[in-house]
N, C-alpha and C positions, 0 to 999 in steps of 0.2 A: 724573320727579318734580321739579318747581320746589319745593325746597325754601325758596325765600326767601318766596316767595307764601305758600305751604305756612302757614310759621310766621306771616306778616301776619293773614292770615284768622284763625286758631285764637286770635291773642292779642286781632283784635277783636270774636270773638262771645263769648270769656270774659269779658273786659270790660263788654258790656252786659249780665251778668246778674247777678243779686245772689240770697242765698240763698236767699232766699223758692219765688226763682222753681222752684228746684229739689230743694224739701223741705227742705232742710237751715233750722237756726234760726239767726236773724242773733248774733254772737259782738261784740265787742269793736269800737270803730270800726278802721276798715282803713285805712292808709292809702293804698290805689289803691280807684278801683271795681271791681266786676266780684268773679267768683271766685277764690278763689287756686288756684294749679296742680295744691297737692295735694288741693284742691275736688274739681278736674275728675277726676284721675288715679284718686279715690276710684271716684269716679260709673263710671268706665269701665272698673273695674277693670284697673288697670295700674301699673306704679310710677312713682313720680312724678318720678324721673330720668328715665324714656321718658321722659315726656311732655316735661318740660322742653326736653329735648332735641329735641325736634320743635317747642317754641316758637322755640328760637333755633338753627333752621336746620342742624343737625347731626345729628339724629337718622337712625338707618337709616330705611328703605324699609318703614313699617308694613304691618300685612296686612291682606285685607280684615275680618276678623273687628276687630281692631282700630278702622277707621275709621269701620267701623258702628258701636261701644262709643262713640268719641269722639261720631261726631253724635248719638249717644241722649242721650249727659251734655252737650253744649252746646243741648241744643233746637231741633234744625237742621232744617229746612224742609225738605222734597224738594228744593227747587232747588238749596237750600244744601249738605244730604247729596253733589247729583249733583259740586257743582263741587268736593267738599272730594274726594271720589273722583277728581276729573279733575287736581286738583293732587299727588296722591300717584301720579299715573299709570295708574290703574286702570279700568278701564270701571266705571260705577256699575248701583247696582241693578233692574233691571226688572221693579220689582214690582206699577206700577199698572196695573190693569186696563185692557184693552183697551172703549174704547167705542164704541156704535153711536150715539150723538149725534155730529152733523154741527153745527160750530161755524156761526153764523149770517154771521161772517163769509167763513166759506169756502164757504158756499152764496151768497155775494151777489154772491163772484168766478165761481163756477160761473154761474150766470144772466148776469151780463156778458161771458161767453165765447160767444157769440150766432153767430159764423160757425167757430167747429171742433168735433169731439167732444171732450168732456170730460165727466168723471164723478170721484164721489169712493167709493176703494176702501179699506177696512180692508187691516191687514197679514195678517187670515186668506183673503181675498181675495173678500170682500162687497161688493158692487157697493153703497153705500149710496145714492148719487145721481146722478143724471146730467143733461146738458142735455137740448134736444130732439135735438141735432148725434149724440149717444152715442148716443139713441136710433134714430136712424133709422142707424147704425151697425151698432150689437150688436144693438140690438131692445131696446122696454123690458121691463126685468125686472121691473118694478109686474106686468105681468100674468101673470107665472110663482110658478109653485110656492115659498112662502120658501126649501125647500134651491137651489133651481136659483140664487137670488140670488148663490153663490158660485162662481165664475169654473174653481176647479180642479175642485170636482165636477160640475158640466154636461161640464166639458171633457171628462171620464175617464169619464161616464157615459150623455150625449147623442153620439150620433155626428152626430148633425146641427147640434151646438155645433163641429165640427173645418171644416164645410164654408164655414165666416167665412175659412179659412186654405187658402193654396194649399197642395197636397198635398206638397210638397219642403220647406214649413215646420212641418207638425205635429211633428216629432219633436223638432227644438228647442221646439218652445213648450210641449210636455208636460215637457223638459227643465226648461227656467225655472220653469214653476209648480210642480214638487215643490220644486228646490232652495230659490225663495222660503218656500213653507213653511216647510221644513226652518229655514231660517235663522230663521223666526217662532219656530216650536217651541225652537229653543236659547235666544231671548231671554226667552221667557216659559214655561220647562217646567212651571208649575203653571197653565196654561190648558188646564181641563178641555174647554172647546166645541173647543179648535185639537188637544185630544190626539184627543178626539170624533170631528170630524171624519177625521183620520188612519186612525182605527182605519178607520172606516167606509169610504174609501174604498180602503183595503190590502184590506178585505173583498171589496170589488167590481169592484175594476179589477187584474187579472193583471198591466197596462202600469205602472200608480201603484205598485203593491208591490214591484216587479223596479229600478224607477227611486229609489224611497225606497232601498234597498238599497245604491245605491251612492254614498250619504249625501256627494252632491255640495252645496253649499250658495252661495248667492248673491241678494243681496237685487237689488231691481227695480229698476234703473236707466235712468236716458236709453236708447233705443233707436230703432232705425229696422223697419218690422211692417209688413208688406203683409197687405190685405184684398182676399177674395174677395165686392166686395157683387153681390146676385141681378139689381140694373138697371144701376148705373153702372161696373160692372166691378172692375178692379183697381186697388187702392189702394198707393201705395209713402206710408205716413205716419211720419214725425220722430215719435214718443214721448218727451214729457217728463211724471218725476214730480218734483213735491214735496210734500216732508214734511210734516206738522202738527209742530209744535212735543213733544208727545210719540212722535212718530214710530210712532205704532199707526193713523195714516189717513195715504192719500195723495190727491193731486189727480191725477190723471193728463189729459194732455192730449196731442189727437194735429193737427197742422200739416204743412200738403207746401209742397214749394218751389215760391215765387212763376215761373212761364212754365211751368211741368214738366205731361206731363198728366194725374196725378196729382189737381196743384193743380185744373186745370178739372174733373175727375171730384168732385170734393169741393166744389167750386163748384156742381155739379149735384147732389148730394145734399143740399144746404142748401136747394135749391128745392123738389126733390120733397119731402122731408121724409121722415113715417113713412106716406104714404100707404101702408098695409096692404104695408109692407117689412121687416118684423119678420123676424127670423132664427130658425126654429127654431117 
């Protein structure tokens, strides 16, 4: 908890508001702008020694009930809610929904990634876009089924989605995609498609339900992922993700080391392309 920050922030978003802003009728001239303390402490139902006391850097370690109460009664942005959460030390709320729009800027980085694979995946694990590089990869998912679009259920349910992967790597990669769920699921437990999902695939994969079970949890990180492609063979590829900015999509991108041969295998599927090398 930076309680100095803490208390800067709280006294300058009380200060840009006046009553108006927040129901209350304007009173007698004041002489600061802004709310007075026990304005705010009203609004957020709390006493207004706390609060005080959290303006001038003394107060305890408020809870989260609390600092949602506080950003209701100051008029606090999402952004502003997330960093007022971040200065009391908390992880903040994840409560906006996940979307299937692909930001135009992050598609313009995808199309400029022209010699590796790359594609953009939701945190429930929806292939939302890809280059040509992804495609002639994984196979493009445009011409599959919409459920197939999601990376854990083809995996647990196509046995011919596991043959991308040498056989001594499927049992980690079944690993990683439940835990990544998992880890989705606790950030957003009122996402009925990611609970959906879950049910649906406990229903149908003996493997996914036995592996949920042992509620390992780990979100997707940098990686190194060999591929089994049908022409140019064995791939050893660098995996890098980044985040969007609400961290419910990722870019992921896959790179082999420059002399490795690897690198030339991957050189060689940037030529052939998707000539009818789709997976699956």
């Amino acid at each position: 908890m930076d309680r100095t920050e803490l208390a800067d922030f709280l006294r300058h978003c009380r200060a840009r508001l006046v009553p108006a802003d927040v129901g209350l009728s304007q009173s007698a001239r004041r002489r600061t702008p802004g709310l007075r303390r026990e304005e705010v402490a009203q609004l957020a139902g709390m006493s207004t020694d706390h609060y005080t006391r959290l303006e001038q850097a003394r107060g305890s370690r408020p809870s989260r009930q609390m600092l949602a109460a506080v950003a209701r009664a100051l008029r606090l942005t999402g952004d502003e809610r997330d960093h007022l959460f971040h200065l009391a030390g908390e992880e903040p709320p994840r409560d906006r929904p996940a979307t299937e729009h692909v930001r135009p800027g992050l598609l313009l980085v995808l199309d400029r990634l022209t010699d590796i694979p790359a594609q953009v995946v939701s945190d429930r694990g929806d292939i939302l876009a890809q280059n040509a590089m992804a495609k002639a990869l994984h196979g493009d998912v445009s011409a599959r089924p919409e459920a197939e679009h999601n990376v854990a259920w083809r995996y647990f349910t196509d046995p011919s989605a596991r043959e991308l992967f040498p056989a001594e790597d499927r049992d980690r990669a079944a690993r990683v995609a439940v835990a990544d769920l998992r880890a989705t699921l606790a950030r957003r437990p009122d996402d009925a498609r990611l609970a959906g999902l879950v049910r649906r695939l406990r229903a149908r994969s003996e493997e996914f339900s036995a592996l949920w079970d042992t509620h390992d949890v780990a979100v997707r990180r940098a990686d190194v992922k060999r591929f089994l492609h049908p022409v140019v063979g064995l791939l050893e590829l660098d995996c890098e993700v980044l985040l969007s900015p609400e961290h419910d999509q990722r870019l992921v991108a896959y790179t082999a080391r420059p002399g490795s041969e690897s690198y030339e295998r991957l050189e060689l599927l940037r030529v052939v392309g998707i000539q009818d090398l789709t997976i699956g």
